[in-house]
C-alpha positions in Angstrom: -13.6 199.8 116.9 -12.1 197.0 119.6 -9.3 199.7 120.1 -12.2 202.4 120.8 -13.5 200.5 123.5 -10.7 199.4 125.1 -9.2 202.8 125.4 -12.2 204.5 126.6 -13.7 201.9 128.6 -12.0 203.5 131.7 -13.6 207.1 131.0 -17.1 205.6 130.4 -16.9 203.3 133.6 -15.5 206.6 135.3 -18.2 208.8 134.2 -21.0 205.9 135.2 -20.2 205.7 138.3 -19.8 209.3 139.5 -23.8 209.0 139.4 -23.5 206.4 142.4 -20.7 208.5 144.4 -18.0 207.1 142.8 -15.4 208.6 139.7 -15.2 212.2 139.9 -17.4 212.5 143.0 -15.6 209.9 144.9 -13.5 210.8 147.8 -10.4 211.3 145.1 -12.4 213.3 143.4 -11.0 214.6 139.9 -7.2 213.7 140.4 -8.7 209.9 141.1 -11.1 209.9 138.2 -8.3 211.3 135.7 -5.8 208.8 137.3 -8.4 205.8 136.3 -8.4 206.7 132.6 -5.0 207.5 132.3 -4.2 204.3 133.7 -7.3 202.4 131.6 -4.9 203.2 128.4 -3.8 199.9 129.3 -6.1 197.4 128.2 -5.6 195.1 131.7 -6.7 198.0 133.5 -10.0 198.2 131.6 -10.6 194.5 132.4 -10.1 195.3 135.6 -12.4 198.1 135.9 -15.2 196.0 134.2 -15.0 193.0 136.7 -15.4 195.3 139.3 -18.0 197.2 137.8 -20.0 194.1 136.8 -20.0 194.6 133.0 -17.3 192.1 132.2 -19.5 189.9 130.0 -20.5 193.5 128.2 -16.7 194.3 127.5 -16.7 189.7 126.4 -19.5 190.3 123.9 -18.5 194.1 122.4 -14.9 192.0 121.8 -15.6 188.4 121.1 -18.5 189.6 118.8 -17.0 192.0 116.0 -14.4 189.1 115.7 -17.1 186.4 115.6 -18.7 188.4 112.4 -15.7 189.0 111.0 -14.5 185.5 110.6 -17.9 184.4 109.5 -17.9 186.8 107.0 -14.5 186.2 106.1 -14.6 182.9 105.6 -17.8 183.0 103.4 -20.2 180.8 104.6 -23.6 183.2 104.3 -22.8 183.6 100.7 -21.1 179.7 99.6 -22.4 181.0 96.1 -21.0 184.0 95.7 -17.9 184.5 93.2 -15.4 186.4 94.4 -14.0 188.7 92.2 -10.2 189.3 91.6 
């Protein structure tokens, strides 16, 4: 799921803001918008993107989250009672 949103981060952003004049109806045009999510297969380049496109603490909580649950759950504290079978 973390790898899903960090590899299309860059064609979401890209497709958000051609509504504003930017992405695939910016100046670039297509060439520039393909050019973002080519180079947002590399996760820095997706931070990046959100900073500037002011969802940064968006892209924080969709990452920091899963992991949060999973290490709760992992680790077994909502269910101290439960046996874990082997």
């Amino acid at each position: 799921m973390l790898l899903g949103v960090w590899l299309t981060g860059g064609l979401f952003m890209t497709l958000a803001a051609t509504e504003c004049g930017g992405g695939f109806a910016g100046p670039d045009g297509i060439r520039g918008g393909l050019l973002m999510i080519v180079l947002s297969l590399i996760p820095l380049v997706t931070c990046m993107q959100a900073v500037y496109d002011g969802s940064a603490l968006a892209l924080l909580a969709v990452t920091i989250g899963p992991l949060l649950i999973w290490c709760v759950l992992a680790s077994g504290v909502p269910f101290p009672f439960r046996r874990h079978l082997r």
